[in-house]
Residue frames relative to the residue before (quaternion, step in Angstrom):
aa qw qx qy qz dx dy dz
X 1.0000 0.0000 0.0000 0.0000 0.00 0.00 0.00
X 0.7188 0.3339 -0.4038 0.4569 3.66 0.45 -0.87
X 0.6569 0.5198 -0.4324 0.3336 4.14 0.47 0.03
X 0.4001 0.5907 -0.5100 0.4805 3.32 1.14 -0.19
X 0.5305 -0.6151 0.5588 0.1673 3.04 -1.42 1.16
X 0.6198 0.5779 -0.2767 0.4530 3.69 0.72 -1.40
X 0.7324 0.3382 -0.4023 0.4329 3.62 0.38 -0.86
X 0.3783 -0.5736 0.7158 0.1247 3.72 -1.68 0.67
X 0.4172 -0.5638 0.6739 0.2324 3.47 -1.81 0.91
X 0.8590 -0.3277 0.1786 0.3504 3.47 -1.71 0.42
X 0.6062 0.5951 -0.1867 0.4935 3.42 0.83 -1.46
X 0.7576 0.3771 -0.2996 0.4405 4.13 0.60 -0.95
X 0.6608 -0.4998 0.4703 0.3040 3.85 -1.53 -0.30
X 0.5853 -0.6617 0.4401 0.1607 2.94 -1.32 0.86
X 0.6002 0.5876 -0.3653 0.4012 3.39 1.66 -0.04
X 0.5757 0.4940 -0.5338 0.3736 3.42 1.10 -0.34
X 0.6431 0.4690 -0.4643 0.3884 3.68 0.45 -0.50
X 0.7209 0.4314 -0.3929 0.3740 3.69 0.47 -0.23
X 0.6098 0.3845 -0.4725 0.5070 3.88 1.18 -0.08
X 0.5373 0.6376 -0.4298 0.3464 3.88 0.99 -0.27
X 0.8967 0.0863 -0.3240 0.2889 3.17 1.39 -0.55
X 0.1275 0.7447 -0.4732 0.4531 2.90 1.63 1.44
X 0.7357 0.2150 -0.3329 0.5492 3.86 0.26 -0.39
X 0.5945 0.2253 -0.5173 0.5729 4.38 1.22 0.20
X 0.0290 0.5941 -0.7670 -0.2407 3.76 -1.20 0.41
X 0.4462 0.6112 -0.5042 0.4160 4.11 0.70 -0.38
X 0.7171 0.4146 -0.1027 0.5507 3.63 0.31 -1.77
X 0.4177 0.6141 -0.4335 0.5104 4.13 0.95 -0.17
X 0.8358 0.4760 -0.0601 0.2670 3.20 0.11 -2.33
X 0.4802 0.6480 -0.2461 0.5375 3.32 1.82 -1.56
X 0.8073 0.3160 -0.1867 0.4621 3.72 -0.36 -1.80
X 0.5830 0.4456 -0.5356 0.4179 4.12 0.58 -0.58
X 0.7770 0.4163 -0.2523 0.3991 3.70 0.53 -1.42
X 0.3135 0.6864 -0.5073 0.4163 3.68 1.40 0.35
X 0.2518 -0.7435 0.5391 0.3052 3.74 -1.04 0.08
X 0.4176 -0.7298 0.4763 0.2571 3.60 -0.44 0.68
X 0.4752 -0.6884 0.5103 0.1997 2.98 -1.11 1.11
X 0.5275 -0.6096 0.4555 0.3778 3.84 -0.95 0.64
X 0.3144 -0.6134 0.5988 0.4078 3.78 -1.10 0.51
X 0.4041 -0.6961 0.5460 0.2324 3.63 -1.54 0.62
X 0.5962 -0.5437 0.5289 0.2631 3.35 -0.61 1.17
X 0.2095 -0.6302 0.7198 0.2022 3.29 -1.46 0.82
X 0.7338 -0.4148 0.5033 0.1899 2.38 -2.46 1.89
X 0.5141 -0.6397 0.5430 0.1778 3.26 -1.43 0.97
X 0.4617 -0.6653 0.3564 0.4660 4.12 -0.66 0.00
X 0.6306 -0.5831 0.3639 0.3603 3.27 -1.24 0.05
X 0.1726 -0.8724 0.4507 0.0776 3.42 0.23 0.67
X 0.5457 0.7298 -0.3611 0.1983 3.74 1.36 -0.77
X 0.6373 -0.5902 0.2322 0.4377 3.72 -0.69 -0.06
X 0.3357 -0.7598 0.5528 0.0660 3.58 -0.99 1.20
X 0.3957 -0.8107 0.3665 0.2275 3.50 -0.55 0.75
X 0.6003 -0.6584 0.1291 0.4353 3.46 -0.66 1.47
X 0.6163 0.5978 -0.3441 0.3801 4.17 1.05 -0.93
X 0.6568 0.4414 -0.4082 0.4552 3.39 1.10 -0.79
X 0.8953 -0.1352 0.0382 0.4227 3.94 -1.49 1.39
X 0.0527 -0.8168 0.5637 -0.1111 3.45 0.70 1.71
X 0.6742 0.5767 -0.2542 0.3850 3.27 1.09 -1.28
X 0.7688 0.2114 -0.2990 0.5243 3.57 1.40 -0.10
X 0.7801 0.5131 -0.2175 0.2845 3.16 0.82 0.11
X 0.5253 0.4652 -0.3902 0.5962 3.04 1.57 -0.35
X 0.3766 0.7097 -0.4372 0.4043 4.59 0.69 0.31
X 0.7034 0.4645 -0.0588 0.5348 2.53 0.83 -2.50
X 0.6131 0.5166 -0.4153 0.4298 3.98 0.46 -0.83
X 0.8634 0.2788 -0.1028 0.4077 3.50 -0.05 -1.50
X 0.4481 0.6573 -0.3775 0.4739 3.66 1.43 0.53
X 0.6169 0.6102 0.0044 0.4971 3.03 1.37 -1.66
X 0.7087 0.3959 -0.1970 0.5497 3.33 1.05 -1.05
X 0.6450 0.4051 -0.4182 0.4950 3.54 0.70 -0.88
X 0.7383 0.4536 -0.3752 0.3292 3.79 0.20 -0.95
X 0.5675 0.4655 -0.3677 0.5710 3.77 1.09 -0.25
X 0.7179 0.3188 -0.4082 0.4652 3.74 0.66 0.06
X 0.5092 0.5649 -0.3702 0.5334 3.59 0.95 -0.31
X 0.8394 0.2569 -0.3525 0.3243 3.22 0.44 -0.73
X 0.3977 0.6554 -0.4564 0.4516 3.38 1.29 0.47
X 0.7387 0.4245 -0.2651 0.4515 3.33 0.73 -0.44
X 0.5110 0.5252 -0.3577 0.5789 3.37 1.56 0.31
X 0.4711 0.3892 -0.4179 0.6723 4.15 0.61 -0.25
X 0.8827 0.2248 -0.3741 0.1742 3.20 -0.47 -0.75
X 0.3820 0.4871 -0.4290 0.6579 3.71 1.31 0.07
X 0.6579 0.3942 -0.4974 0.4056 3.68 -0.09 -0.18
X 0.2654 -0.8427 0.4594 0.0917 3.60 0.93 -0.60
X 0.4374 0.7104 -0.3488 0.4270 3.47 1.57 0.78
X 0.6753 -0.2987 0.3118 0.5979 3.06 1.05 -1.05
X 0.0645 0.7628 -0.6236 -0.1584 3.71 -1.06 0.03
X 0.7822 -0.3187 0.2829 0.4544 3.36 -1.74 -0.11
X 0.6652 -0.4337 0.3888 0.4671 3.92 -1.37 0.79
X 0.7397 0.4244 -0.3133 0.4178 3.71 0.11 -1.27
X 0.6918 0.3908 -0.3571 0.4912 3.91 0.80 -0.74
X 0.5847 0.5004 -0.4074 0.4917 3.93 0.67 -0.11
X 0.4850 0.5169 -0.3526 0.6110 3.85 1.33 -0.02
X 0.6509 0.5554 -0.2770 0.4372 3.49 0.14 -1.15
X 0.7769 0.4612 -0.0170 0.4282 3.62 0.43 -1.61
X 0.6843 0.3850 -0.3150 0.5331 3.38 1.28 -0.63
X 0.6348 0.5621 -0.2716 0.4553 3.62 1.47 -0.64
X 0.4839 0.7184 -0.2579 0.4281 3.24 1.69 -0.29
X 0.7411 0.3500 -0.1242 0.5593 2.99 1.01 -1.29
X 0.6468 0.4403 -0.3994 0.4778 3.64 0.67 0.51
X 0.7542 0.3741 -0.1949 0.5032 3.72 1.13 -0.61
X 0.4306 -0.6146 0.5388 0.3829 3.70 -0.86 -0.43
X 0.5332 0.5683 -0.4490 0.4372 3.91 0.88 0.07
X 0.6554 -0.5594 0.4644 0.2044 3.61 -1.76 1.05
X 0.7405 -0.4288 0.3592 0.3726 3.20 -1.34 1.07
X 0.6597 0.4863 -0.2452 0.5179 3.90 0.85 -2.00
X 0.9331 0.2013 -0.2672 0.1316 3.66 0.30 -0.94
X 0.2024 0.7479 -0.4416 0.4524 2.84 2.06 0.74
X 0.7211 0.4080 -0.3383 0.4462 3.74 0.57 -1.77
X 0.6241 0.6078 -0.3918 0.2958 3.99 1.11 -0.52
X 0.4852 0.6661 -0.1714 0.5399 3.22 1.38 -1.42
X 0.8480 0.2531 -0.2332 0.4031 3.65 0.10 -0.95
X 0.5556 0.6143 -0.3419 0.4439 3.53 1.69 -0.31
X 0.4026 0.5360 -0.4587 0.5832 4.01 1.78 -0.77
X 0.8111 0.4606 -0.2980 0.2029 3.35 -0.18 -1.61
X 0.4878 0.6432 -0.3240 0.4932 3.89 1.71 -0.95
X 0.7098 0.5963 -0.1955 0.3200 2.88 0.78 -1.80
X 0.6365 0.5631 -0.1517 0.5048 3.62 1.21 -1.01
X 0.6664 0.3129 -0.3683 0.5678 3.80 1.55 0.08
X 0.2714 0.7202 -0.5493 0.3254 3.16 1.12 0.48
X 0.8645 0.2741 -0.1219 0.4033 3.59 0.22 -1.28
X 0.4868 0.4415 -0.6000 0.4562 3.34 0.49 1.26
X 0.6438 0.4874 -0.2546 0.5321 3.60 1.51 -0.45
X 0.2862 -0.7611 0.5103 0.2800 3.91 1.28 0.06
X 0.1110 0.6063 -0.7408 0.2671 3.59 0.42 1.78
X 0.0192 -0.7171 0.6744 0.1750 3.13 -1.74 0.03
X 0.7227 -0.5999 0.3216 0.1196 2.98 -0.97 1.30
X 0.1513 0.7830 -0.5827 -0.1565 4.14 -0.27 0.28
X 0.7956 -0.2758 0.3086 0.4424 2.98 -1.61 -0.44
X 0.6428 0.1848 -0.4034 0.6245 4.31 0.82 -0.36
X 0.4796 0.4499 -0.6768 0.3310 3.56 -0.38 0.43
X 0.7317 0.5097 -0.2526 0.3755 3.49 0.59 -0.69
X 0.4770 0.6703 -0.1934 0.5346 3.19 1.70 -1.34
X 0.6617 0.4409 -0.3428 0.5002 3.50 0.33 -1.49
X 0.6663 0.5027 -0.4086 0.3693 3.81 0.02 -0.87
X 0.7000 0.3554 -0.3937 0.4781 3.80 0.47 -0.87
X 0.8795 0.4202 -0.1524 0.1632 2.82 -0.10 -1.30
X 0.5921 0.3982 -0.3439 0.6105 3.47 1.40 0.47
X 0.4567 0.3346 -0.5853 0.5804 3.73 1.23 0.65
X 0.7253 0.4448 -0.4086 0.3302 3.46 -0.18 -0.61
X 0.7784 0.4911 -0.1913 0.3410 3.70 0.82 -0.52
X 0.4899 0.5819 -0.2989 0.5763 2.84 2.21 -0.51
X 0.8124 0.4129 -0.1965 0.3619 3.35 0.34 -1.04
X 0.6078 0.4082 -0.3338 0.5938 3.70 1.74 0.07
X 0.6646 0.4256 -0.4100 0.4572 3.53 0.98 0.47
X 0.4608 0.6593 -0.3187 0.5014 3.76 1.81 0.07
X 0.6847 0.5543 -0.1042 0.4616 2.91 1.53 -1.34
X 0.7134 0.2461 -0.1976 0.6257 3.57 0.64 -0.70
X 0.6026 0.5086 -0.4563 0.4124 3.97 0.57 -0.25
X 0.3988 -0.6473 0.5921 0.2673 3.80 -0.61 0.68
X 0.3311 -0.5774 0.7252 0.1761 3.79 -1.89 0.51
X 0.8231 0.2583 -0.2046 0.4625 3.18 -2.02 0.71
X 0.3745 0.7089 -0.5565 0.2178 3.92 0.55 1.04
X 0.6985 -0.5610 0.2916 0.3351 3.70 -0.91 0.25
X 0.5172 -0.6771 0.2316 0.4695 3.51 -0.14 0.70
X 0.7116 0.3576 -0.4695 0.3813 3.78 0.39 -0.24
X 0.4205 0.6759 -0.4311 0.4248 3.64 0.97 0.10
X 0.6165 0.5504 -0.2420 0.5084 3.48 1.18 -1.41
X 0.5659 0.6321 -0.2578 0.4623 3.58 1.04 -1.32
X 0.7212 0.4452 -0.3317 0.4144 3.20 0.45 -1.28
X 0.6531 0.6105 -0.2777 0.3516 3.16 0.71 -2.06
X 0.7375 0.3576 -0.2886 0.4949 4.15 0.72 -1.36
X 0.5939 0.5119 -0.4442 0.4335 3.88 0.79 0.00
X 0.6477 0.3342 -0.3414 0.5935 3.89 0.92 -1.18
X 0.6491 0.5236 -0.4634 0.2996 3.81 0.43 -0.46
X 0.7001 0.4132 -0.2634 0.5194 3.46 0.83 -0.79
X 0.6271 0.4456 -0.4202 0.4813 3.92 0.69 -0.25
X 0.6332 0.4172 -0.4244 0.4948 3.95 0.83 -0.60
X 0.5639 0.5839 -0.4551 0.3660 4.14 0.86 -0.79
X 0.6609 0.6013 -0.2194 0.3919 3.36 1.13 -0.98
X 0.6520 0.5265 -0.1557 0.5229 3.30 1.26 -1.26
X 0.7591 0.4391 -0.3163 0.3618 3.44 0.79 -1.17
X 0.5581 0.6637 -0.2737 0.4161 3.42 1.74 -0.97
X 0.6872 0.4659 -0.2849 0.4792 3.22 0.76 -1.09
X 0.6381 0.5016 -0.3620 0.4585 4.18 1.21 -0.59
X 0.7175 0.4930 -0.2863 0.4002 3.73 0.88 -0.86
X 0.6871 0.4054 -0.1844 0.5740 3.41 1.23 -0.78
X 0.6186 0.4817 -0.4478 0.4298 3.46 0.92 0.24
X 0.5945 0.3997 -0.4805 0.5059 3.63 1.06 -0.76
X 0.5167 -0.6930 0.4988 0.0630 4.08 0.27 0.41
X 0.1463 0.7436 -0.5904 0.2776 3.73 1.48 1.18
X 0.6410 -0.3005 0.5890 0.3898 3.79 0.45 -1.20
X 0.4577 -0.8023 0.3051 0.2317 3.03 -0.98 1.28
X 0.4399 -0.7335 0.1874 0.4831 3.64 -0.37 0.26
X 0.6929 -0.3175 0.0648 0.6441 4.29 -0.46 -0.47
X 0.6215 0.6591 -0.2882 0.3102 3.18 0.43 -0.82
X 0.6911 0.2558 -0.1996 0.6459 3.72 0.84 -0.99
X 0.5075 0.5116 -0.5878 0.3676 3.86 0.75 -0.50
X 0.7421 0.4852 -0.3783 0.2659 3.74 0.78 -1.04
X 0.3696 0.8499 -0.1797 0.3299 2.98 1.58 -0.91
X 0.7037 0.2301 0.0124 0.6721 3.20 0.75 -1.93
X 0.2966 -0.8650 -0.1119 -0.3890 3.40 0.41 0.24
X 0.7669 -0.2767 0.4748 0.3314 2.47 -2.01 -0.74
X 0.6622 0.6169 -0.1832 0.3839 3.23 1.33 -1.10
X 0.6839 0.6421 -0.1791 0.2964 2.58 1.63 -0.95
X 0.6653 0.5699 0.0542 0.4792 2.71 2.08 -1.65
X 0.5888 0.4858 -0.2808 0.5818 3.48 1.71 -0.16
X 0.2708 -0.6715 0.5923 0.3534 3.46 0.88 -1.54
X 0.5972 0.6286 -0.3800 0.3222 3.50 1.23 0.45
X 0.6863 -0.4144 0.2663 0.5351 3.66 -0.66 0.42
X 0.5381 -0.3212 0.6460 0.4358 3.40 -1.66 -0.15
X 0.7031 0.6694 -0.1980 0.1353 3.42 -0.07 -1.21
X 0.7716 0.0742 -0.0596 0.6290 2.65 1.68 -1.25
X 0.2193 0.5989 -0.5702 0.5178 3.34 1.30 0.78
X 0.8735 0.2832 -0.1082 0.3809 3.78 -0.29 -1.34
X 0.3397 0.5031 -0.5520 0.5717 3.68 1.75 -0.04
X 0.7239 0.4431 -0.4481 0.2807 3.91 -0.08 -1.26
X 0.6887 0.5659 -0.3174 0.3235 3.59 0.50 -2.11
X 0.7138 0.5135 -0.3042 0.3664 3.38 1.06 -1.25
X 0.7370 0.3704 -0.3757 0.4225 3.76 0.97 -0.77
X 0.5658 0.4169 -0.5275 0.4774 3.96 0.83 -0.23
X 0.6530 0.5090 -0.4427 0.3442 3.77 0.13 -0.23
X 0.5910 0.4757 -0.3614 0.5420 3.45 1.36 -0.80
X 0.6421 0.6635 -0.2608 0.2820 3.36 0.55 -1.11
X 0.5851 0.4390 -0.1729 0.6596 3.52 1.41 -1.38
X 0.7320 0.1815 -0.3147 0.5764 4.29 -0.13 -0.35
X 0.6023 0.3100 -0.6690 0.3060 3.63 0.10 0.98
X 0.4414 0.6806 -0.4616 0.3589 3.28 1.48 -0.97
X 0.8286 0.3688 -0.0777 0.4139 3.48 0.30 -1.96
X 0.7625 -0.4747 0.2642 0.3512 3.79 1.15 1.16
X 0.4200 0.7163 -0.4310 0.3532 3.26 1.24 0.24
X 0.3509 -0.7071 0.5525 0.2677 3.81 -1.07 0.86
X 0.0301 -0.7964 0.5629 -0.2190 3.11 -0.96 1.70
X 0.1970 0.8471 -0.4380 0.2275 3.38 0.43 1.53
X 0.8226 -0.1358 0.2159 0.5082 3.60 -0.98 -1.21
X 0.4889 0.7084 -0.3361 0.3824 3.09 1.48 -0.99
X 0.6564 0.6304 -0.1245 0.3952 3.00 0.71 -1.51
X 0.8283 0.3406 -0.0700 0.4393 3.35 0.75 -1.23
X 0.5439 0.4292 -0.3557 0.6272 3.45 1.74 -0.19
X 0.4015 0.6467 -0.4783 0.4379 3.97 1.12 -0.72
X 0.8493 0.3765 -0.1428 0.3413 3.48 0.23 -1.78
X 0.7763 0.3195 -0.2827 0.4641 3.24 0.82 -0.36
X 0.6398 0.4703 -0.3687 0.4833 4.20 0.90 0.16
X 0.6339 0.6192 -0.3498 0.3040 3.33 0.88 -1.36
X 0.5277 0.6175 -0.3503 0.4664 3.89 1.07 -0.70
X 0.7816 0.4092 -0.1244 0.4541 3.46 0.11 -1.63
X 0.6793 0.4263 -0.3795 0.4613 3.38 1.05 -0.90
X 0.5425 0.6159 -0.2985 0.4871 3.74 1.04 -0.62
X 0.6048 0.5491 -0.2779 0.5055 4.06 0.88 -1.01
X 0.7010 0.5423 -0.2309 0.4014 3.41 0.73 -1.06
X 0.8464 0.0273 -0.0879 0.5245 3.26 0.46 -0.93
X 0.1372 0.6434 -0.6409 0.3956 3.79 1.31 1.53
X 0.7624 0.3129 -0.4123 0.3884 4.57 0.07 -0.35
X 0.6894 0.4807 -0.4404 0.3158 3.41 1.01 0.09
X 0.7826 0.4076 -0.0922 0.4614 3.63 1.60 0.36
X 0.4803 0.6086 -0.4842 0.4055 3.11 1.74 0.29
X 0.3956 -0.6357 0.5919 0.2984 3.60 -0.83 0.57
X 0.1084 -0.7004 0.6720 0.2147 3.72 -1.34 0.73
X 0.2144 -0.6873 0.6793 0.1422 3.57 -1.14 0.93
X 0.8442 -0.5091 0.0645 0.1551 2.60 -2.04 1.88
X 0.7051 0.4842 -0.2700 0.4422 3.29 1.34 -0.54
X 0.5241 0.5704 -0.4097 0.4818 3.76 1.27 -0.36
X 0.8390 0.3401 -0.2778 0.3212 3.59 1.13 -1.20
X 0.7884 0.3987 -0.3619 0.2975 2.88 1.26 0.43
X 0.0031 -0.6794 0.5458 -0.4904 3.39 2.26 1.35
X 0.8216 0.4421 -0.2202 0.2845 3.27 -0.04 -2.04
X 0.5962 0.5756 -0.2793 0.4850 3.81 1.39 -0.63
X 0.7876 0.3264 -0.0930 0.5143 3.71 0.66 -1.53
X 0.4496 -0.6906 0.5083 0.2503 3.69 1.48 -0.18
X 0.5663 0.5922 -0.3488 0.4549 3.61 1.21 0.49
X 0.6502 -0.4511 0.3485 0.5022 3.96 -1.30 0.52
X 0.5712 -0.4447 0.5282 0.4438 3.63 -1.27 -0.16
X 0.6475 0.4757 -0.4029 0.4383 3.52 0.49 -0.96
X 0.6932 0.4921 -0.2971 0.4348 3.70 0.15 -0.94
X 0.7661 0.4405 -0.2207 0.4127 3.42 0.94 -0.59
X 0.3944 0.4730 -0.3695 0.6958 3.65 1.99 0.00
X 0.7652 0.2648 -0.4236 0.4060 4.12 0.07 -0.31
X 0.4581 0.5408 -0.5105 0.4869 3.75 0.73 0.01
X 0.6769 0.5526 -0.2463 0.4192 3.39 0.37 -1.13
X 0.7174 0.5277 -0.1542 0.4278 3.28 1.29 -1.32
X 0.3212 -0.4848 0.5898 0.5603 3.69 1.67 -0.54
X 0.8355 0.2869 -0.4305 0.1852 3.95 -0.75 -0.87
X 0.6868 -0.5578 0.4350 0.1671 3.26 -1.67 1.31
X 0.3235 -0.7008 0.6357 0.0083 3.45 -1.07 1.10
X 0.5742 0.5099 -0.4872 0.4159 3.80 0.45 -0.33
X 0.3908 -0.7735 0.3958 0.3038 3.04 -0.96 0.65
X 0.7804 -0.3300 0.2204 0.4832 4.43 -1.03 0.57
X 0.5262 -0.5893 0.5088 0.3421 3.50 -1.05 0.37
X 0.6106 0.3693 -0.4307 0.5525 3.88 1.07 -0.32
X 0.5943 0.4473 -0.5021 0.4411 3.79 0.33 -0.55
X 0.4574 0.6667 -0.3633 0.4630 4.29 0.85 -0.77
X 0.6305 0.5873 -0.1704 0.4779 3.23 0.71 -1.62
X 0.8348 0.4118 -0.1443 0.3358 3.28 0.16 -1.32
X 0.7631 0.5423 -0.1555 0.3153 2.90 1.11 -0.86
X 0.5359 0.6582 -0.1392 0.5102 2.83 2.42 -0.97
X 0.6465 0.5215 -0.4074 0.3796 3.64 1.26 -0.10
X 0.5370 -0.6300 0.3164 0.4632 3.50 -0.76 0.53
X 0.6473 -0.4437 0.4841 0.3870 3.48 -1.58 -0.09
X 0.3974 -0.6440 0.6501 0.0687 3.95 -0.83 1.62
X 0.2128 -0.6842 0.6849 0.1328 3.65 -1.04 1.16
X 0.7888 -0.5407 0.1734 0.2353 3.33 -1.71 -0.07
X 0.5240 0.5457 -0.2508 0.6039 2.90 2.47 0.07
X 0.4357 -0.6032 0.4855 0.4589 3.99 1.46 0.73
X 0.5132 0.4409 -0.6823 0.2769 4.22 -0.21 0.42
X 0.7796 -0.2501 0.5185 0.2467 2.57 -1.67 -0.37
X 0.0701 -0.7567 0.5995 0.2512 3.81 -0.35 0.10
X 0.7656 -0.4020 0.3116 0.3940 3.63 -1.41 1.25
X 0.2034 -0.7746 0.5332 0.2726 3.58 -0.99 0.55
């Protein structure tokens, strides 16, 4: 394809390809009745965990930016009073039974998550901890400066920008790649420990959690149901403009080699493989009668 004269690079028009195949109708007829090959979907980012020394200076920003806006924006659903995420309809329903804040309820229950961690052999990182402050502290300064009792298309507004910034903020905290926070640590897991999907591991956690803050007065509405079904996709979308690649992915992605192989270059140690393994490999292939097979 790229020697064909007729075809044009990005920058040119779409007409030279159409008089190219105006003077081939033969070459027209061939390539139409050709079958087209599917386009391949681009590879999601890497999202796994990134150790805390590698690019602090951009990532720990991107972490605790991320975190505050994903707690703020909890505190926007709820002033919207439509509905909020399963875990924030807990929060709210536990509210009204105790005398502790909206932030230190969601803290309190993140120790307590955290604590099923170690029958499941999670370990803890540095945003697993992170997540815990900073989304009590951001929830509860965004309760604080948001006003109660607004008018209903205000509310409207408030659960639409609330649920587009959850999306945004998720996709910034979990891109700088600290670790996941309690909640999904249980999540995964759990997943791990059963052998069941993510899917339905976190289809389950999410409906007994909803289930217990409606019981306990929690505000469970449309919110709730537009929450669940946008907040994903809206998150997917803007997950490639914020995942962080660490030094070995970019330089897999440069030499066209695994990540691992590209952390032992880096490392000085040698990938080729022993001079007896050489050996071994260099004899021919032995058929089922021990000869030799035909060179």
């Amino acid at each position: 394809m790229k020697d064909d004269k007729h075809l044009v690079e990005e920058s040119g028009t779409e007409r030279e390809i159409t008089d190219g195949y105006e003077r081939c109708p033969g070459r027209r007829r061939a390539e139409h009745g050709a079958p087209r090959k599917p386009r391949a979907s681009p590879s999601p980012p890497p999202l796994g965990y990134v150790r805390l020394a590698e690019g602090p200076l951009r990532r720990l920003p991107q972490l605790f930016i991320g975190l505050a806006l994903y707690g703020f924006s909890l505190s926007v659903m709820v002033r919207a009073a439509l509905g909020v995420n399963p875990w924030s309809v807990l929060y709210e329903g536990l509210e009204h039974h105790t005398s502790l804040s909206f932030g230190t309820i969601s803290a309190v229950l993140g120790v307590l998550v955290l604590l099923l961690w170690i029958p499941l052999k999670q370990a803890p990182t540095f945003g697993t901890f992170a997540n815990i402050v900073v989304l009590a502290c951001a929830s509860d300064l965004g309760l604080w400066l948001i006003p109660q009792h607004l008018g209903l298309l205000t509310r409207v507004g408030l659960l639409v920008g609330g649920i587009l910034l959850n999306g945004l903020s998720v996709a910034v905290y979990v891109g700088a790649r600290f670790g996941p926070g309690p909640r999904d640590g249980l999540m995964t897991g759990a997943s791990t420990a059963t052998g069941r999907s993510i899917r339905l591991v976190r289809t389950l956690i999410e409906i007994t959690v909803l289930a217990a803050g409606w019981l306990l007065g929690g505000t469970a509405g449309v919110g709730t149901v537009l929450y669940a079904l946008t907040v994903g996709p809206i998150t997917q979308s803007f997950m490639p403009w914020f995942a962080y690649n660490s030094t070995a992915e970019r330089a897999s992605r440069a030499t066209g080699t695994h990540p691992r192989r590209a952390v032992a270059r880096q490392s000085g140690i040698s990938t080729t493989p022993r001079p007896s393994q050489a050996r071994a490999n260099s004899h021919p292939p032995r058929t089922s009668l021990g000869q030799c097979t035909p060179r």
